[in-house]
C-alpha beads as a LAMMPS data file, in Angstrom:
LAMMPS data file: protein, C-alpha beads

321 atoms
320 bonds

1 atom types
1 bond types

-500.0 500.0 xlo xhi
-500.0 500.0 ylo yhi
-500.0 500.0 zlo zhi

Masses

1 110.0

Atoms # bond

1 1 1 -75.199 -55.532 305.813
2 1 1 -72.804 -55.054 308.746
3 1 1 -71.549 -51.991 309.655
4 1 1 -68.243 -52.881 310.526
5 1 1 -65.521 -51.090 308.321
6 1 1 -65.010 -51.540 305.363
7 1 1 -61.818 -53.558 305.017
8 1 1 -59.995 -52.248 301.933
9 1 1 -57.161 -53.519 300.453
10 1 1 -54.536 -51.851 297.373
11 1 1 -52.797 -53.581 294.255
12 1 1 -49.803 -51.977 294.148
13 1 1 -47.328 -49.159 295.838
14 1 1 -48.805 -46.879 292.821
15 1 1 -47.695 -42.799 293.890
16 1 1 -51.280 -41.521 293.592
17 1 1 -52.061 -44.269 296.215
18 1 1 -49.525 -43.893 298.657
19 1 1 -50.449 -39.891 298.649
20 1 1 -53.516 -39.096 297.831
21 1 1 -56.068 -42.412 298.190
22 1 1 -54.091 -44.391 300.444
23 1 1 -54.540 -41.175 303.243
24 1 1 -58.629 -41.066 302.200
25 1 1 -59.039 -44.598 302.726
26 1 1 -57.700 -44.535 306.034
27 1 1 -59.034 -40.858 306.852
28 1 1 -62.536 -42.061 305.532
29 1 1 -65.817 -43.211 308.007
30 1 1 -66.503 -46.599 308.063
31 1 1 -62.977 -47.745 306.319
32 1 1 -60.095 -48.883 306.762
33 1 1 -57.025 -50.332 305.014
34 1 1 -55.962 -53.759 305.599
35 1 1 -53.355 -54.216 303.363
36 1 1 -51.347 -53.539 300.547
37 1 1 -50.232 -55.788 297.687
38 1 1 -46.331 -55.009 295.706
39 1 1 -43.619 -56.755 294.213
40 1 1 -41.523 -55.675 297.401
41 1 1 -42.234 -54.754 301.080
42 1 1 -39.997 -51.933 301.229
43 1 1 -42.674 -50.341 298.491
44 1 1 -45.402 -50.074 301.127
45 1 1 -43.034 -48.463 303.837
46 1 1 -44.724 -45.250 303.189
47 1 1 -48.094 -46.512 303.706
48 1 1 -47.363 -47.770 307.350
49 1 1 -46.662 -44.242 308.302
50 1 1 -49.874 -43.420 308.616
51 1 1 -51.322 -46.431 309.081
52 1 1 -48.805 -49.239 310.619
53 1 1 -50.921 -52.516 311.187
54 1 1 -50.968 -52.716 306.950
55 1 1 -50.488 -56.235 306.012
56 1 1 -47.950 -56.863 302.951
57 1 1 -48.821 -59.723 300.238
58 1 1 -46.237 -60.359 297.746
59 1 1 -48.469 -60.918 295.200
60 1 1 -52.029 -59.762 293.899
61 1 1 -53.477 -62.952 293.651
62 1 1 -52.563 -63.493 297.427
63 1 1 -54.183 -60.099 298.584
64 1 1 -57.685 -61.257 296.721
65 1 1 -57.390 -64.438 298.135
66 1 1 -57.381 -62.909 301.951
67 1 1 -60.701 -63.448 303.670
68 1 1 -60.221 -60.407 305.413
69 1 1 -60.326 -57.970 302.710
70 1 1 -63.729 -56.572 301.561
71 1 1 -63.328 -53.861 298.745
72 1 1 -60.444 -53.354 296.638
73 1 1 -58.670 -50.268 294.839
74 1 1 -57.435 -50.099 291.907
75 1 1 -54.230 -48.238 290.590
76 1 1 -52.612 -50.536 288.269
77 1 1 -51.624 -49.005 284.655
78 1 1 -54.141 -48.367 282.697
79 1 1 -53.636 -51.210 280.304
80 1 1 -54.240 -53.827 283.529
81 1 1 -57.196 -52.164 284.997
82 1 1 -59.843 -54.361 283.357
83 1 1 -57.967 -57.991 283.525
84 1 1 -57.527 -57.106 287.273
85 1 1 -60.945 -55.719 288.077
86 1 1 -62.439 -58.897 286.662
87 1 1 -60.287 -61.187 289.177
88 1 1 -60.748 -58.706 291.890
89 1 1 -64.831 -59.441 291.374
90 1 1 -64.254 -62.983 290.934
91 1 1 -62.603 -63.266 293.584
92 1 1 -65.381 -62.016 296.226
93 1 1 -64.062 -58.525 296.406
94 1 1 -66.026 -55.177 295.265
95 1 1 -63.549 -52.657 293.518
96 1 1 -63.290 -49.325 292.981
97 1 1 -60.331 -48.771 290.331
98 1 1 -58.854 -45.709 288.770
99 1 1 -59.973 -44.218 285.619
100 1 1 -59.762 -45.263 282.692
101 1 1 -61.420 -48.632 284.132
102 1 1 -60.786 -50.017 280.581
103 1 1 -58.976 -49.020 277.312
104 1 1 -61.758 -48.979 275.294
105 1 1 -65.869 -49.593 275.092
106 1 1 -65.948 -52.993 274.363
107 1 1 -64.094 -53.294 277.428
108 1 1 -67.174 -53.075 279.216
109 1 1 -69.231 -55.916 278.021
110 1 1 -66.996 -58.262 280.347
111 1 1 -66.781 -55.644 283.034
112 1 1 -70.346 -55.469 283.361
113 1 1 -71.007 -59.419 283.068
114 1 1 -68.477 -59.606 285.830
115 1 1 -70.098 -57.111 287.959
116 1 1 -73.294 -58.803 287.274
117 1 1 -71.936 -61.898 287.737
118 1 1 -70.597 -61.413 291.177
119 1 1 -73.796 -58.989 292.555
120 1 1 -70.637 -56.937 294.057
121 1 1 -70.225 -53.193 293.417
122 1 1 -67.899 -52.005 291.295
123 1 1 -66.868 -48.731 289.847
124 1 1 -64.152 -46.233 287.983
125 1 1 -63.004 -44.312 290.740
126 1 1 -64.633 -40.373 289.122
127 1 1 -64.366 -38.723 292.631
128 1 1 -65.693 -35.543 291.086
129 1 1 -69.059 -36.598 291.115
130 1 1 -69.004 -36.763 295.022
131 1 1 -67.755 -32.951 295.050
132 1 1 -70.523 -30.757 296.646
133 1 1 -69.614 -28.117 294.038
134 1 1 -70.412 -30.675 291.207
135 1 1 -73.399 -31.771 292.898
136 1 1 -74.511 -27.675 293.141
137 1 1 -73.925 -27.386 289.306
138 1 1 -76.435 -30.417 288.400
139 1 1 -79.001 -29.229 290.577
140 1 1 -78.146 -25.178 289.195
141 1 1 -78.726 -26.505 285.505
142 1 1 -81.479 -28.887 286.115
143 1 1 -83.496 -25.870 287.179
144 1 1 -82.722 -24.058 284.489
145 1 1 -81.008 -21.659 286.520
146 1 1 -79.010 -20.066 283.723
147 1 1 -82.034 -20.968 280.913
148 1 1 -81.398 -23.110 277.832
149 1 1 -78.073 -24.161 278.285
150 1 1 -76.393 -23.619 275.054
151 1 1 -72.688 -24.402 275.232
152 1 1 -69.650 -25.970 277.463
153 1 1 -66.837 -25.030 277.049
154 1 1 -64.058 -27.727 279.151
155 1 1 -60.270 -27.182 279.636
156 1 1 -57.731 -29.448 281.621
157 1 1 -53.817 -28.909 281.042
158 1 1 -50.265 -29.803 282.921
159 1 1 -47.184 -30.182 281.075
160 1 1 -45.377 -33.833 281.215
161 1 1 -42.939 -33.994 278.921
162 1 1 -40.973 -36.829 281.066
163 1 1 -40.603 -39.380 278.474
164 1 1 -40.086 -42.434 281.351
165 1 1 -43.640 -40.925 282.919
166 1 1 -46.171 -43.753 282.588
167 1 1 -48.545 -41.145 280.992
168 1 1 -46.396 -41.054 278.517
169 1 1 -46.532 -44.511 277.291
170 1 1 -48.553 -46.631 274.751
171 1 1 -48.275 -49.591 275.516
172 1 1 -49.179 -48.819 278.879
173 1 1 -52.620 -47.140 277.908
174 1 1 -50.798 -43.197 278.176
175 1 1 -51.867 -40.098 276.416
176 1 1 -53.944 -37.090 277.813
177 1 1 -57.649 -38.764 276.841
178 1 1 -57.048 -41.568 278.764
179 1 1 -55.374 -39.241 281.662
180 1 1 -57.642 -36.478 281.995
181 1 1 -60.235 -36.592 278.830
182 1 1 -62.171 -38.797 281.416
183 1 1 -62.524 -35.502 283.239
184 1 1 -63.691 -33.084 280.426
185 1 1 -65.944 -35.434 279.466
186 1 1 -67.150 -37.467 282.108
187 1 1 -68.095 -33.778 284.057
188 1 1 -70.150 -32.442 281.312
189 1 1 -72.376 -35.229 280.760
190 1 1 -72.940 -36.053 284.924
191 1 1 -73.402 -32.259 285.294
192 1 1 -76.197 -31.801 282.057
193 1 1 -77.754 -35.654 282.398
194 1 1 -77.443 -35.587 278.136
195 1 1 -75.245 -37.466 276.240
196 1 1 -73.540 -36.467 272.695
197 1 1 -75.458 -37.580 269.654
198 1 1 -72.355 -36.986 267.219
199 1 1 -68.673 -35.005 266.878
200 1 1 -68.648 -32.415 265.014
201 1 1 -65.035 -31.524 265.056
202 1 1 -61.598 -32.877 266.520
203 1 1 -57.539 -31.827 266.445
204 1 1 -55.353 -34.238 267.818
205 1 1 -51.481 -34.026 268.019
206 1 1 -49.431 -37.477 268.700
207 1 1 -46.011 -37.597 269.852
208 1 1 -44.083 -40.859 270.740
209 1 1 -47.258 -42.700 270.150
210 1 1 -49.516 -41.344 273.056
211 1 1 -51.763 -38.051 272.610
212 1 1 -50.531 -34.716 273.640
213 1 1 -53.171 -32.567 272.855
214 1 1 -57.155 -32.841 271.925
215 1 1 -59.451 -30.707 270.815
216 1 1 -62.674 -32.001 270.396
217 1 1 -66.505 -30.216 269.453
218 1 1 -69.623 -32.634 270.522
219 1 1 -73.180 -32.278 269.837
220 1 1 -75.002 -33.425 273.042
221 1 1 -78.456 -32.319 270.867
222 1 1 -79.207 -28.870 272.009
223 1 1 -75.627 -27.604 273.469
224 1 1 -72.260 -28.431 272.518
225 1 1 -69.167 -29.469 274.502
226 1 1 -66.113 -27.491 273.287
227 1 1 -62.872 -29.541 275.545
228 1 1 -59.207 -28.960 275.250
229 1 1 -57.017 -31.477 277.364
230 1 1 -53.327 -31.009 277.220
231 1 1 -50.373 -32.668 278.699
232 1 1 -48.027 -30.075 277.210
233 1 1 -48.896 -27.035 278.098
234 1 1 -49.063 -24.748 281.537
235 1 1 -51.456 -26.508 283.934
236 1 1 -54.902 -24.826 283.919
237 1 1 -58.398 -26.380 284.639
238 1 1 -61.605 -24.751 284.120
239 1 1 -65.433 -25.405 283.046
240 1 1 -67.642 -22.730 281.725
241 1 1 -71.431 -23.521 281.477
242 1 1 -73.661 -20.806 278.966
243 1 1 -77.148 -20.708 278.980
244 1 1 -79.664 -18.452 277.611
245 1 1 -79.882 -16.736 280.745
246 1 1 -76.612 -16.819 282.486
247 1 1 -73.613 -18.692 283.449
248 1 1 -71.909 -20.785 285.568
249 1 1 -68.087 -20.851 285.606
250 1 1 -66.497 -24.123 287.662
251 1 1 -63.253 -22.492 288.872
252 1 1 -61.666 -25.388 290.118
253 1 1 -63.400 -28.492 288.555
254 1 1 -61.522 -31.159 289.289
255 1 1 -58.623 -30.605 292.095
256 1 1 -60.534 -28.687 294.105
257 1 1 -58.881 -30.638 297.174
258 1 1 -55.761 -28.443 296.155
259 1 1 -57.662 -25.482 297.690
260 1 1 -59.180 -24.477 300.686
261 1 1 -62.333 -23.606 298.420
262 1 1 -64.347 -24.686 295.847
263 1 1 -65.928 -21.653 293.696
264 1 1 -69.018 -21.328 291.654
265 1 1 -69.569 -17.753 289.539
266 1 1 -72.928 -17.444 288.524
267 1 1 -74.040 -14.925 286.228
268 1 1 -77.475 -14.382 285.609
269 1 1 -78.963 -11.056 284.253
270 1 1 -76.008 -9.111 284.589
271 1 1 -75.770 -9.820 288.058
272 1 1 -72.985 -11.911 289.410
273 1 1 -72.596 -14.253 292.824
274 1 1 -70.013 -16.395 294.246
275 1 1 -71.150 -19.849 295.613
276 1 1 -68.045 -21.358 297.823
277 1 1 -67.623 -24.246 299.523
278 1 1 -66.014 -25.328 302.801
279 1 1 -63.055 -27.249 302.132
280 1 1 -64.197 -31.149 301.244
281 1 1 -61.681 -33.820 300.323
282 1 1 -63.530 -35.431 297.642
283 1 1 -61.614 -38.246 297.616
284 1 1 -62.761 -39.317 301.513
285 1 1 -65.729 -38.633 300.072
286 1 1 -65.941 -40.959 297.652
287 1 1 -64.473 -43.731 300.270
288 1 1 -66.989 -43.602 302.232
289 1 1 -70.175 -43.167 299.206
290 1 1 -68.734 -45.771 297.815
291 1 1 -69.224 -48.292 301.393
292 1 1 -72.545 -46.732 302.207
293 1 1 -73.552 -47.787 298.515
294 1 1 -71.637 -51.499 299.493
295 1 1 -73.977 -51.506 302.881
296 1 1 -77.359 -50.671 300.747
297 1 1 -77.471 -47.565 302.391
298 1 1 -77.255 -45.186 299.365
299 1 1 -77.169 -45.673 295.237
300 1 1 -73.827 -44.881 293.749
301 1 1 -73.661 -41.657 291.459
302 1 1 -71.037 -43.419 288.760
303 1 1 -71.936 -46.688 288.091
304 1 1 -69.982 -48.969 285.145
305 1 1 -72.734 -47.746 282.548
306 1 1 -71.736 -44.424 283.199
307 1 1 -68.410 -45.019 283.155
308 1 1 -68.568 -46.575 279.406
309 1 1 -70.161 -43.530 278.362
310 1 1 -67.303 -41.625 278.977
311 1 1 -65.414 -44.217 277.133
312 1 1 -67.445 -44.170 274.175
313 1 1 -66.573 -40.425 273.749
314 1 1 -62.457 -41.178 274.364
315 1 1 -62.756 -43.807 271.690
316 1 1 -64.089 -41.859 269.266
317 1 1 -61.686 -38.649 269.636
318 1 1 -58.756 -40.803 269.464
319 1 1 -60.132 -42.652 266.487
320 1 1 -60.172 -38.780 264.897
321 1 1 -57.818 -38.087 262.080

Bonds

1 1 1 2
2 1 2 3
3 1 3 4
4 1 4 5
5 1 5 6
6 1 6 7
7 1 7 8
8 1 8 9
9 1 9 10
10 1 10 11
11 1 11 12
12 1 12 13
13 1 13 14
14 1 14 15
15 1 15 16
16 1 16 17
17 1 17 18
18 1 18 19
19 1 19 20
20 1 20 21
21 1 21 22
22 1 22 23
23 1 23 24
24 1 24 25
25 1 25 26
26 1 26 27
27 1 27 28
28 1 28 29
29 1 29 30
30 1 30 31
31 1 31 32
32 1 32 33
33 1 33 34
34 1 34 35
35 1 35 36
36 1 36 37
37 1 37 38
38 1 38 39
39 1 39 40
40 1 40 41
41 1 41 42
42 1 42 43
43 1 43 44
44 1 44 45
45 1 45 46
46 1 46 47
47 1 47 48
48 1 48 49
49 1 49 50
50 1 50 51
51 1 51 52
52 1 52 53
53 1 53 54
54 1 54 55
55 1 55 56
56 1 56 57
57 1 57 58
58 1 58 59
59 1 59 60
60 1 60 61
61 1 61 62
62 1 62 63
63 1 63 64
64 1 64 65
65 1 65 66
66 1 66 67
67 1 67 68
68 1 68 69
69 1 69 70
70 1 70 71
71 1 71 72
72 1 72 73
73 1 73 74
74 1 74 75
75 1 75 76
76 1 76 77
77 1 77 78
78 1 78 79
79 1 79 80
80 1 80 81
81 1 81 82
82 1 82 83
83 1 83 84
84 1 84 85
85 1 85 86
86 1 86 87
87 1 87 88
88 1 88 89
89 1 89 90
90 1 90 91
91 1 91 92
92 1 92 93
93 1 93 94
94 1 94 95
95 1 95 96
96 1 96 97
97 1 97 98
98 1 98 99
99 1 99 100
100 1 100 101
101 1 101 102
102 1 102 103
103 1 103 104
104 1 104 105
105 1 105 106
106 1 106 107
107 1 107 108
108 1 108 109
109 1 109 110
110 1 110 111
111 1 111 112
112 1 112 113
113 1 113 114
114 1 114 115
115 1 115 116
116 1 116 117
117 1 117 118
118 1 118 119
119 1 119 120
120 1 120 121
121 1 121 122
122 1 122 123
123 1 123 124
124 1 124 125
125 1 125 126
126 1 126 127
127 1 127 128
128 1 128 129
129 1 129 130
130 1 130 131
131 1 131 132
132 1 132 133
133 1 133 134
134 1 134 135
135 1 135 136
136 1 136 137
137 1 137 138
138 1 138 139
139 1 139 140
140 1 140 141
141 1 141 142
142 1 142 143
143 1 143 144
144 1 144 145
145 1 145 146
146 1 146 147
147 1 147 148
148 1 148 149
149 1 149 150
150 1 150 151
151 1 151 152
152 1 152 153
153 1 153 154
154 1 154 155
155 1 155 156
156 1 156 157
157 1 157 158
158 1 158 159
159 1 159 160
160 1 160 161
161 1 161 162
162 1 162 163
163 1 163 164
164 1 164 165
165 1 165 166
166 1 166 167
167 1 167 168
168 1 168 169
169 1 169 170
170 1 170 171
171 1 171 172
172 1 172 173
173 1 173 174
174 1 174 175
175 1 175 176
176 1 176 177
177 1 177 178
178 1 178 179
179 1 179 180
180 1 180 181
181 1 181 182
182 1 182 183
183 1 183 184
184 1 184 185
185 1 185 186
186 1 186 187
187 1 187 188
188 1 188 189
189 1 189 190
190 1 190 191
191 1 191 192
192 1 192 193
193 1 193 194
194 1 194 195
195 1 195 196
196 1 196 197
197 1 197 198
198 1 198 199
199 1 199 200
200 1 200 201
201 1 201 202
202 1 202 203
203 1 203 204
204 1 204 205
205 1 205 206
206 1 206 207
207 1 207 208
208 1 208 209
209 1 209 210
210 1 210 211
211 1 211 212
212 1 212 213
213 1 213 214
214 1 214 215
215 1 215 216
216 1 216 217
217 1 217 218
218 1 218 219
219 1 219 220
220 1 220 221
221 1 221 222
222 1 222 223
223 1 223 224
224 1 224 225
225 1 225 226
226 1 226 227
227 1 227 228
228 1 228 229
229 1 229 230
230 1 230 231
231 1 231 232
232 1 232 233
233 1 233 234
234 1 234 235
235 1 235 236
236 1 236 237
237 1 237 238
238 1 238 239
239 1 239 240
240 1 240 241
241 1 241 242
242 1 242 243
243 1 243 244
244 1 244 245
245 1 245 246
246 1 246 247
247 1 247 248
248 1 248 249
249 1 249 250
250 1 250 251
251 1 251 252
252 1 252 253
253 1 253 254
254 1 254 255
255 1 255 256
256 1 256 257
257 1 257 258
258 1 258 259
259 1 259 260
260 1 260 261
261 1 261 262
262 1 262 263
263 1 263 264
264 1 264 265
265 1 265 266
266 1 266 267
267 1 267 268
268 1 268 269
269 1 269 270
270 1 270 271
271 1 271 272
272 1 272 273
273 1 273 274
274 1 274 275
275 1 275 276
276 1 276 277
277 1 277 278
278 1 278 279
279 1 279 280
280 1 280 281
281 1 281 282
282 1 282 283
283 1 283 284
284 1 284 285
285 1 285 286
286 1 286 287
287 1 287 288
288 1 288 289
289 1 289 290
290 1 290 291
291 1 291 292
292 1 292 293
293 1 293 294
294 1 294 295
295 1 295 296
296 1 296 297
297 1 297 298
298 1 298 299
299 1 299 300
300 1 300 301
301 1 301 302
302 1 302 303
303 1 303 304
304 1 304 305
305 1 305 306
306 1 306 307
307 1 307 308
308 1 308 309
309 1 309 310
310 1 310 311
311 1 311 312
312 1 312 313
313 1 313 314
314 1 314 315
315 1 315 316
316 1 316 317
317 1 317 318
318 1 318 319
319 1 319 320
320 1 320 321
């Protein structure tokens, strides 16, 4: 495959793209954005000022239609994701869209025949997986580095109690599962390789239709995964991995971009050590993995089956009495 840039383009003016993967895309090796599809051109004003050749379309279907757009993100509600993945792989263009890729498992079965379909990549846009910290923690437990490993223990909070937030929602695919579940759960099972075999326990507290608060036990067979994901309460993020032998505490698991390091505490007979990590913007990252995997030039960490895993376990908390 060439290795010309990857020409990207965005569906919509979405906040999260204009500031955070809007600024990767263009920051990342080998990419570059081309343009940007909105119901308005003033909407993409802030995206030509850092990057003022962007092209406007006025529609989605005209941006997927442009011959001059390779690859394709994704942050449309979450209730749109899968309808426009589909026509974004139909349409000739690989995607990489933002999580949840799809409001439930079934979802998949057409996401996957699509992907199939087309022989393009496509993906739910986990970024955490291309995190060198996340990477260290895999490798750390897959040498048994802190023994048997025996339990997880996964928290993710920040308080939204905006009522007009999209997160806060239904019909629109809100709640904290769909928001940042993805995160408790999707982490634990890329970091340990297992997947649950049943839950064993779950709390769950609704308010104007979308989940506020879960609290949910699995059994992944020999360890369980104790996660707490709030969107009412202080913000806090943490993982905590206990072996027989030690553990390994992920400080900042998931925005580590927000500091200057990434920090690992390992504890292993008594003794404890700080692994830290120069300061990586996961999201560029996961640009450019994610166009050396379109070039053939590396396999991609978070493929569509992977993605439906984490599904499967969303599903089932939310089905939870």
């Amino acid at each position: 495959m060439s290795h010309e840039p990857v020409r990207w383009g965005i569906l919509g003016a979405a906040n999260f793209a204009i500031n955070v993967m809007g600024p990767a895309i263009h920051a990342a090796k080998g990419a570059e954005i081309r343009a940007v599809a909105s119901s308005s051109e003033e909407k993409i004003a802030p995206f030509r000022a850092f990057a003022p050749g962007i092209r406007y379309h006025a529609s989605y279907e005209a941006l997927l239609a442009d011959p001059e757009i390779d690859a394709v993100y994704i942050p449309l509600p979450n209730h749109i994701h899968v309808e426009w993945t589909i026509k974004a792989l139909e349409a000739g263009k690989h995607v990489l869209c933002e999580k949840p890729i799809a409001m439930q498992e079934a979802d998949f079965d057409r996401l996957i025949a699509a992907r199939d379909a087309s022989g393009l990549l496509a993906s739910e846009a986990f970024m955490i997986v291309h995190h060198p910290q996340w990477q260290r923690v895999k490798a750390l437990l897959a040498a048994g580095e802190i023994g048997e490993l025996l339990q997880v223990n996964a928290m993710f909070t920040y308080e939204n109690s905006d009522m007009g937030n999209i997160r806060n929602k239904p019909e629109t695919g809100g709640g904290g599962l769909r928001d940042i579940g993805v995160y408790t759960f999707g982490a634990t099972r890329f970091a340990t390789g297992q997947e649950p075999v049943a839950m064993k326990d779950a709390r769950m507290e609704l308010r104007h239709g979308v989940d506020t608060l879960s609290a949910n036990v699995f059994d992944f067979g020999g360890f369980d995964l104790h996660s707490l994901v709030s969107t009412r309460m202080m913000g806090r993020q943490e993982m905590q991995f206990h072996g027989s032998e030690g553990s390994i505490v992920v400080s900042c698991p998931f925005n580590a971009l927000h500091f200057s390091q990434a920090e690992l505490r390992i504890n292993r007979a008594g003794e404890e050590r700080l692994e830290r990590f120069p300061r990586f913007d996961q999201y560029i990252l996961q640009v450019e993995a994610f166009g050396a995997a379109m070039r053939g030039e590396a396999s991609w960490p978070w493929p569509l089956e992977a993605a439906r895993g984490t599904q499967a376990m969303i599903d089932q908390a939310l089905s939870a009495d």
